[in-house]
C-alpha positions in Angstrom: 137.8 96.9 59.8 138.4 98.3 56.4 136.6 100.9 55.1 133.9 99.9 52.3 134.8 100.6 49.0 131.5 102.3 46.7 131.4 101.0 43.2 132.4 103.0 40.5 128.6 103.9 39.5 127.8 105.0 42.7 127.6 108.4 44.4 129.9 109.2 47.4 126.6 110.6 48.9 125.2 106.9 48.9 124.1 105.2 52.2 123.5 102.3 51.2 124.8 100.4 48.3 124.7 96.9 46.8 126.7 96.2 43.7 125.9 98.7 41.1 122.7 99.8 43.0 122.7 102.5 45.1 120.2 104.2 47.7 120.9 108.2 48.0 119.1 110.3 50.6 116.5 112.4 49.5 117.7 115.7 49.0 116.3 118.6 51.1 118.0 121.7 49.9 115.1 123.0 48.6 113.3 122.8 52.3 116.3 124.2 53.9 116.6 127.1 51.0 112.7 128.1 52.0 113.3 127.9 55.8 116.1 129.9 55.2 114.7 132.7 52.5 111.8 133.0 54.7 113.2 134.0 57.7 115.4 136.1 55.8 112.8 138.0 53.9 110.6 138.2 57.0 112.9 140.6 58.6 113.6 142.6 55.7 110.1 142.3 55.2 109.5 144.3 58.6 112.4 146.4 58.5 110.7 148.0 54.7 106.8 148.1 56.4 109.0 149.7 59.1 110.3 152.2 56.8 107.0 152.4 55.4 105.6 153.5 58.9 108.1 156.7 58.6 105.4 158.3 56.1 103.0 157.6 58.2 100.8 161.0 59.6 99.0 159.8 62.5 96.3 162.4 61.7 95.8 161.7 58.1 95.6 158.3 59.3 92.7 159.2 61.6 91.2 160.9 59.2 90.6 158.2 56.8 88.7 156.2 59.8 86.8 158.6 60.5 85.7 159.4 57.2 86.5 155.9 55.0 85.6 157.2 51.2 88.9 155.7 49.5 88.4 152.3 52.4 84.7 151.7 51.1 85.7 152.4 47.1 88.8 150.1 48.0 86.8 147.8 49.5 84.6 147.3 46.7 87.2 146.8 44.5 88.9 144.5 46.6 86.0 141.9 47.5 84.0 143.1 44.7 85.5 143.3 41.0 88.5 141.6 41.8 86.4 138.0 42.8 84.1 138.4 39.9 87.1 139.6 37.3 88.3 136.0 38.5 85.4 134.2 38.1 84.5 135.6 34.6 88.3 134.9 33.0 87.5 131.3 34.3 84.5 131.0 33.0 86.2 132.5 29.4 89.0 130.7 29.5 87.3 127.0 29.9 90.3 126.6 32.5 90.1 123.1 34.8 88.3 123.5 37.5 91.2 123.1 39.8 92.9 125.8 37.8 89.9 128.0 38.1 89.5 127.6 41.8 93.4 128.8 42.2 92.1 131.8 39.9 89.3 132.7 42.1 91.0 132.3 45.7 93.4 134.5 43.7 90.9 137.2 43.6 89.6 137.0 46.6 92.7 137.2 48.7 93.2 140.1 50.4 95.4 143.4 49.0 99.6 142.7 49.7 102.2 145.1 51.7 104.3 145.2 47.9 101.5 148.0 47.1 102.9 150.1 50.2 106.1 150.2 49.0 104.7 150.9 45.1 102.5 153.5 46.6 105.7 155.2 48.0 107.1 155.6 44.4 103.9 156.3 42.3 103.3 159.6 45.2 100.3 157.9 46.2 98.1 158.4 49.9 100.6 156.2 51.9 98.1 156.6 54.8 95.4 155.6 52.4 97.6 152.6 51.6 98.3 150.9 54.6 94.9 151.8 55.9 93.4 150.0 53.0 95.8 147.1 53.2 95.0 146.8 57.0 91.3 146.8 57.0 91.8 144.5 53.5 93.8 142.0 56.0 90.8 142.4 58.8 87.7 142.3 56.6 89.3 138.9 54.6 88.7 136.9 57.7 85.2 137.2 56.8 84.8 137.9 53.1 86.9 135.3 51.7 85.2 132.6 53.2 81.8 134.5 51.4 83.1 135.1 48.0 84.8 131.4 48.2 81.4 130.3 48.8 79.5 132.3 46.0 82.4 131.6 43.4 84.2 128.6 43.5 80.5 126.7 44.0 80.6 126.0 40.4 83.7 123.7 40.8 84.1 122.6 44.0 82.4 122.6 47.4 83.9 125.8 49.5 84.6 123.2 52.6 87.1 121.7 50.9 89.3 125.2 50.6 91.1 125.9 53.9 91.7 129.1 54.6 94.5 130.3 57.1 93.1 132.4 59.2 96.4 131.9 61.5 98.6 133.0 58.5 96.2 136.0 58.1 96.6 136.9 61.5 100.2 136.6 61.6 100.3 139.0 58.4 98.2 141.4 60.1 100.7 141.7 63.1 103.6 142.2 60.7 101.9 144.3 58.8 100.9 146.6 61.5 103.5 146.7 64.1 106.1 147.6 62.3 104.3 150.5 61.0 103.1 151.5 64.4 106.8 151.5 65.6 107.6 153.5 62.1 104.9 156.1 63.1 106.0 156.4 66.5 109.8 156.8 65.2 108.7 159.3 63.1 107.2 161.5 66.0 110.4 161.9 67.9 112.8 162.1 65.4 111.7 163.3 62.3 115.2 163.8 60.5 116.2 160.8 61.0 112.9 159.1 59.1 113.7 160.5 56.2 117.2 158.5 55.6 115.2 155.4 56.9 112.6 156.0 54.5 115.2 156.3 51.4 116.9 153.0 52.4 113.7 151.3 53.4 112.2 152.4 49.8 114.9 151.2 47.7 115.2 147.6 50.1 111.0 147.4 49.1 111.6 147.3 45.8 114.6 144.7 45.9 112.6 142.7 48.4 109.7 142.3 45.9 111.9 141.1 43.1 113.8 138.8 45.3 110.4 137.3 46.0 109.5 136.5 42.2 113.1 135.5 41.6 113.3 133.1 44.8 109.7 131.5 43.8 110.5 130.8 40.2 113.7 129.2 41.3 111.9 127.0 44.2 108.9 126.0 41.8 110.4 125.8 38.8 108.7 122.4 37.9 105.3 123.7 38.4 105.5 126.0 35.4 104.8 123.8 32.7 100.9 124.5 32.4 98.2 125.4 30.1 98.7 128.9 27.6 95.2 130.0 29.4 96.4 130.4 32.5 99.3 132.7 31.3 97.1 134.6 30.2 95.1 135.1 32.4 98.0 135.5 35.1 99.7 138.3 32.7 96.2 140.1 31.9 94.9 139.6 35.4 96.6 142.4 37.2 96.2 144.7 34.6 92.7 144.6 35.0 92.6 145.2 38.6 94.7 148.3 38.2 92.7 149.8 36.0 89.2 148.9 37.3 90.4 150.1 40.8 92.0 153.4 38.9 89.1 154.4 36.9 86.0 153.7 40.0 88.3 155.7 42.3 88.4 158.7 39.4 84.6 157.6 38.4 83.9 158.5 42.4 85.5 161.9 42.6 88.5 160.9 44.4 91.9 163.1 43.5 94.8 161.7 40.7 96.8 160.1 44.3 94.1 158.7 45.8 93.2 157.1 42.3 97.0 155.9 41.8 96.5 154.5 45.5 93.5 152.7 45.4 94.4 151.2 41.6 97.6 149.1 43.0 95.6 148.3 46.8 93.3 146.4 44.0 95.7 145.0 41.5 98.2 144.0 44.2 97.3 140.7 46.1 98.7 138.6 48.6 99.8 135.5 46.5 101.7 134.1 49.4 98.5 133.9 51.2 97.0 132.3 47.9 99.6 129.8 47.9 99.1 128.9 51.2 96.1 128.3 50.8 96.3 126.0 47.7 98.9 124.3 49.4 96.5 123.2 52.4 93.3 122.1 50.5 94.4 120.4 47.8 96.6 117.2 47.0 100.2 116.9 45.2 98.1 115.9 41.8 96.2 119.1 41.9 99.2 121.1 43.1 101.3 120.0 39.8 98.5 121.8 37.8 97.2 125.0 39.5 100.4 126.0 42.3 102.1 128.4 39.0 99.6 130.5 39.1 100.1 132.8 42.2 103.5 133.1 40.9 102.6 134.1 37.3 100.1 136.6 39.1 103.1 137.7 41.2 105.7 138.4 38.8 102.8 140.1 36.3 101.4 142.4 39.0 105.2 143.4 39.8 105.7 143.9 35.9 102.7 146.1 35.9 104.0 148.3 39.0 107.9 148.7 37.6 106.3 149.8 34.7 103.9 152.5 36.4 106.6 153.9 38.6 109.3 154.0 35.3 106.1 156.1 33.5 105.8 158.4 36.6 109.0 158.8 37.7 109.6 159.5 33.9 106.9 161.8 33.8 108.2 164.1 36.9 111.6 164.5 34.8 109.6 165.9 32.0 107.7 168.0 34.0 110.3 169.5 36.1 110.8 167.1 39.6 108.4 167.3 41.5 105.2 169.0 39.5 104.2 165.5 39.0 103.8 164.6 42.7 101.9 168.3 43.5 98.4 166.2 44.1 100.2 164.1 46.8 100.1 166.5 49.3 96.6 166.8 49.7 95.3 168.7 52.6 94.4 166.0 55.0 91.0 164.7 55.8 91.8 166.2 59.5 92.6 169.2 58.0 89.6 169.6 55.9 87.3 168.9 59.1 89.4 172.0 61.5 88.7 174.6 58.3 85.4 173.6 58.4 85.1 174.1 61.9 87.0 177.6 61.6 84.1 178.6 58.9 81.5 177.4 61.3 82.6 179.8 64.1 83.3 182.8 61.7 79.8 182.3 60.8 77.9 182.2 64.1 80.6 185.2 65.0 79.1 187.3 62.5 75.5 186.3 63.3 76.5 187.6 66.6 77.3 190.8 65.6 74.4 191.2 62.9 71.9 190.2 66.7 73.8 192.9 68.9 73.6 195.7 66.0 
């Protein structure tokens, strides 16, 4: 039998063809590029929390928990002003209600693991930060579902927004075991940390562009969309950091903790945003609301770069590392021992003052 012979018009791809028509199969590289990019940046992505975990102090850690200022004023932030900024550029904006729902479960998402490697740069709390980001993760599985509920009641019923819980979950468990085995790295060999940490540092911040980059590439045909929501995705993150920034500095807290607390509330998890748009609403709805976790992404990553350039600048002027002083902080564990120490000095000398 002779082989068939394709018309001119056709593609050599073709399966089937009849005269001048041809039938191509549906391309999937863009499925196969995701598959692939995803496992991919899932292992770098737990190789950098990894690294992360190598500035870990199990202590300071400890101490946070026990005493949870920066988690509380972090918290707020987080399920607080970030839920209501969303709600209120919505309501400003005169978005579609679709578009404002995508705004709002925007908000109330739960803090991302790009603020750990931020924090690293901006000589924030890094044990503030990944507490934060943790308890963020733990409390979302039952605040979103709330501020869902009390927000996005204006434009759609909250049953119809599925939220992940699995995906949270999963997040949680890369988010934390890493770090664990990071901490416990750490602990034996201490040295060796630090050249982890300067390669895990530097793979953060490359992992977070790659990110940006891959989803514009992937989604590119979602981006033609209403001038409001650019806006609103460029002015969005901005607002976060600074809210978060000035309540931390408004409550006492020192210039770190403030840096800290200011990106664990401008910095969300829009892959857990997208997810979730992805599941609750149809291919219509997607084609007008899916851009905005990504304009979000890239803006919130435009506002970091451009922190840590200002810092980072701002050490050189002052000298290295005069900048970074306020970073090492005397730990909350530490606070608790001298306090101890005073209490024992005191009833030593009441002691005394009884024998004399």
């Amino acid at each position: 039998m002779s082989a068939a012979v394709l018309p001119p018009s056709c593609s050599v791809f073709a399966a089937v063809c009849s005269g001048s028509d041809c039938l191509v199969p549906p391309s999937n590289f863009n499925e196969m590029l995701s598959l692939v990019l995803s496992v991919g940046l899932t292992v770098m992505l737990a190789l950098v929390m990894f690294s992360m975990g190598c500035t870990v102090d199990a202590s300071k850690l400890w101490g946070h928990i026990r005493r949870p200022w920066g988690i509380i004023i972090g918290f707020l932030c987080q399920f607080g002003i970030m839920p209501f900024t969303a709600f209120a550029l919505s309501l400003a904006f005169n978005v579609l209600p679709v578009q404002a729902v995508a705004v709002i479960i925007m908000g109330c998402c739960p803090g991302g693991s790009g603020s750990n490697v931020i924090c690293y740069w901006l000589d924030g709390d890094m044990d503030l930060s990944i507490s934060m980001t943790a308890c963020s993760s733990i409390l979302a599985l039952g605040m979103m579902p709330l501020c869902l509920w009390i927000y996005t009641s204006t434009w759609t019923s909250s049953d119809t927004i599925q939220i992940p819980f699995d995906s949270i979950g999963i997040t949680l468990v890369g988010l934390l075991v890493p770090i664990a085995l990071g901490m416990y790295f750490k602990s034996k060999k201490p040295e060796l940390a630090k050249k982890v940490l300067k390669v895990g540092s530097i793979s953060g911040v490359c992992l977070i562009v790659i990110i940006a980059v891959v989803g514009g590439i992937l989604y590119q045909s979602s981006w033609v969309i209403a001038p409001s929501l650019w806006i609103i995705g460029t002015i969005y993150p901005f607002i976060g950091f600074s809210m978060g920034f000035l309540l931390a500095r408004f409550t006492g807290q020192p210039w770190h903790r403030c840096r800290t607390i200011a990106l664990e509330t401008g910095f969300q998890n829009s892959q857990l945003c997208s997810t979730i748009i992805q599941l609750s609403f149809s291919p219509d709805e997607l084609e007008v609301m899916f851009a905005f976790p990504l304009i979000y992404s890239i803006f919130q990553l435009v506002a970091a770069v451009s922190a840590v350039g200002a810092y980072q600048g701002f050490k050189r002027l002052r000298g290295g590392g005069a900048a970074g002083t306020d970073s090492e902080a005397p730990s909350l564990e530490a606070g608790d021992s001298e306090m101890e120490k005073q209490k024992e000095e005191k009833k030593t000398d009441m002691n005394k003052h009884t024998r004399l």
